[in-house]
N, C-alpha and C positions, 0 to 999 in steps of 0.2 A: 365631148368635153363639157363640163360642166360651168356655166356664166355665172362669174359673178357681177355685182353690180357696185358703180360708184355713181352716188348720190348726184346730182347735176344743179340737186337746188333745195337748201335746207328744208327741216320738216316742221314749218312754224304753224301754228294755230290760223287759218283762215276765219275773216269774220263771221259772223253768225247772223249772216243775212238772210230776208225771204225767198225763199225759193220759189223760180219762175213756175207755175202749171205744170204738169206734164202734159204733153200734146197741145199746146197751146199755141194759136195761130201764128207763124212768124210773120216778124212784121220786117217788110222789103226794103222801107227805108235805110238809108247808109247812113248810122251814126257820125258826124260830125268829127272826122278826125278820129285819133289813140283817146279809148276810155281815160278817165282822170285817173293819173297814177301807174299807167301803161306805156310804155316805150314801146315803140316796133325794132324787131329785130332784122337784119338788112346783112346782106352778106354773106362773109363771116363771122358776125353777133353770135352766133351760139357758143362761137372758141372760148373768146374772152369770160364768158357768164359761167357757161358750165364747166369751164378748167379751172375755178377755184379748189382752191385744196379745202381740205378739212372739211369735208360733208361728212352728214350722216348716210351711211348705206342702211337698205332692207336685206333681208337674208335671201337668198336663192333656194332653190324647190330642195337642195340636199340642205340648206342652213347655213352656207359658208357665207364667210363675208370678207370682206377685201379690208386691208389695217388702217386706219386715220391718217393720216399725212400729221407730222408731230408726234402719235402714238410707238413712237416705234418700230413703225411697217413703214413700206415702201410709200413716194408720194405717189398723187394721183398724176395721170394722165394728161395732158387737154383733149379736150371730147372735140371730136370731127364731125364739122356737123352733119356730113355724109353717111357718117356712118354710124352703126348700130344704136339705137337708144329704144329705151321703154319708157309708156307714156301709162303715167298713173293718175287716175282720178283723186281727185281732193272731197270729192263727196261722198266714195264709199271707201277708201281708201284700198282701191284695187288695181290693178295694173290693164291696159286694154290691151285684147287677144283679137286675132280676128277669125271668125269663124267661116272657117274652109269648108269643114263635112255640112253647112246649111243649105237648105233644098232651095231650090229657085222660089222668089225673085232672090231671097236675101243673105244667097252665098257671098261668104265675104266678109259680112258686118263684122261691123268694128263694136265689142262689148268690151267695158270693164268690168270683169268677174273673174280675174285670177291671182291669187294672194299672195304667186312669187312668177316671175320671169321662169319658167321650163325650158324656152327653147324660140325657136322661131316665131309659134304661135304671138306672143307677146314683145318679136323687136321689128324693130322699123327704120328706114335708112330717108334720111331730110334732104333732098335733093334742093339746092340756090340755085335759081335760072337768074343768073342777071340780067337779060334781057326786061322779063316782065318784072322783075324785082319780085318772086315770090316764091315761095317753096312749093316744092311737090313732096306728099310722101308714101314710101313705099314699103309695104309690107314684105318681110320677107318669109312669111310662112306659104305665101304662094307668088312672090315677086310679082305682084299685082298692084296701080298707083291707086290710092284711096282716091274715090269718086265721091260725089254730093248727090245724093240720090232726089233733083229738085221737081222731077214730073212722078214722086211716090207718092201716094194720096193715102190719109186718113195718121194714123200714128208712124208709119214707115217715110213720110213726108224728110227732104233732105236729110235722111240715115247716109252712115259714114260707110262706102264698101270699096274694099280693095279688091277689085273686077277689071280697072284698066291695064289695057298694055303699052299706053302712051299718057303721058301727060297733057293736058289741054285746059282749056275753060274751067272744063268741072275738077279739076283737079289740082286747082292750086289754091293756095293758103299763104294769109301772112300770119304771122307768127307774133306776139305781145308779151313784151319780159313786163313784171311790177319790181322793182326792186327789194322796196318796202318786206315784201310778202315772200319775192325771192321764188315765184312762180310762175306756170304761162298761160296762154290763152291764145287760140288757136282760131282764126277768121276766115270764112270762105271767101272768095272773091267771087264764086258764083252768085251767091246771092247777098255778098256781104252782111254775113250773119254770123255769130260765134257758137262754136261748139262746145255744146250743153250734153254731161252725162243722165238720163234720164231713171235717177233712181227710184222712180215711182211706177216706172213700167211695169209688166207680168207678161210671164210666158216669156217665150223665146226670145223677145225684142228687150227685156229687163236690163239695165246698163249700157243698152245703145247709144253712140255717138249720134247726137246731129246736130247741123248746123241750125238753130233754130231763133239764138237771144239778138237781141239789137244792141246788147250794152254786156259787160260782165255784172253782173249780179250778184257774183258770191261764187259759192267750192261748185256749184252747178258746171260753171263754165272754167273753173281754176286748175288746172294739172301740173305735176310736177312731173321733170322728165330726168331719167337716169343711162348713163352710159353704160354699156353693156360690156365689159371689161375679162380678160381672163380665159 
C-alpha cells in the first residue's frame, strides 16, 4: 500500500545560521538545561504537537498526498507517538533512511537522502520509556533500535545505526520541540550531544546522522517529523 504522509510540523524558513564543521570534535559537555527556545518533549508530547490539523504535507514516492484539514478532505489524525513517523532533515531537505544493504561496520546508518517516504526504509516508530524519561527509536526497515555509534573513530565517530535489539544507554534520546520554528531536535543521552545531519560529507557516509553538536546551531541539527498516514 502506498503511505501517504501528514505534515507533523509546518514547513517554515529555518534560520540561516553557521554551520558546525563537518567531523568536528564533539564536545562532551552537557549543555546547561533545553537550548533557548527549545521545550523538551516528555511523554505523550508528540500527540498534542504533531495532531495539529492543517499542516502542509510532502508528496509520497507515487505523488499523492493526503487533503488539508479545512480544504475539504478529511481531518488529520493525532500522530502516536509509537507509531510510524518520518524524520526529515531541515538541511538538505531529505527524509532519513536507514541503510540495511551497508557492509559492516556501518549497516544500519541512518542517512538523509531520500526525497519521498517509499516504504519502511524511511519510517520509524518513537518508543516513551517513562521510567528513564526518554525515547528509544526504532527503525522499521529492519526493527532494529538506533544506537550512538560513541567508540567509532575518525568521521564515523557517534553515527546513528539501527543494529540494536534492545534499547539501552546507547539508545536513547530526548526529544526538543521549538515552537517558534515548529521543529525538533533530537539529544543522545549517551553522550548528551545533538544530532547533526552531516551535509558536507562524501562517499557513503554523506547525510549521516550523528550525535555530534553541544547546542542547536541551525537546520544542521533541526528536523521536521511527519506521520506516516494511509
Amino acid at each position: 500500500m502506498t503511505s501517504a504522509l501528514l505534515s507533523l510540523s509546518a514547513l517554515l524558513t529555518a534560520s540561516a545560521l553557521a554551520a558546525p564543521a563537518a567531523g568536528a570534535a564533539p564536545q562532551n559537555d552537557r549543555p546547561a538545561g533545553a537550548p533557548a527556545g527549545w521545550e523538551r518533549v516528555t511523554g505523550a508530547g508528540l500527540t498534542p504537537i504533531t495532531g495539529a490539523s492543517g499542516r502542509q504535507q510532502p508528496p509520497s514516492s507515487s505523488g499523492r498526498q493526503q487533503p488539508l484539514s479545512g480544504s475539504g478532505g478529511s481531518a488529520s489524525a493525532p500522530a502516536d507517538e509509537s507509531g510510524p513517523l518520518a524524520v526529515k532533515s531541515m538541511r538538505n531537505g531529505r527524509f532519513t533512511a536507514t541503510e540495511v544493504n551497508y557492509a559492516a561496520p556501518n549497516t544500519g546508518a541512518l542517512r538523509a537522502r531520500s526525497t519521498a517516504v517509499t516504504g519502511a526504509w524511511e519510517s520509524f516508530a518513537f518508543e516513551w520509556d517513562e521510567a528513564g524519561q526518554t525515547y528509544a527509536i526504532k527503525s522499521l526497515a529492519n526493527n532494529r533500535y538506533v544506537a550512538v555509534e560513541k567508540n567509532f573513530t575518525g568521521q564515523a565517530r557517534n553515527t546513528l545505526r539501527a543494529r540494536s535489539t534492545t534499547a539501552g544507554g546507547w539508545e536513547r534520546f530526548e526529544i526538543y520541540h521549538n515552537e517558534d520554528l515548529n521543529l525538533y531536535a533530537l539529544r543522545s543521552t549517551l553522550n548528551n550531544l545533538f544530532v547533526a545531519m552531516e551535509n558536507s560529507y562524501t562517499g557513503s557516509l554523506q547525510y549521516t546522522l550523528r550525535a555530534r553538536s553541544a547546542d542547536v546551531t541551525g537546520s544542521w541539527e533541526q528536523f521536521d517529523l511527519y506521520n506516516i498516514v494511509g
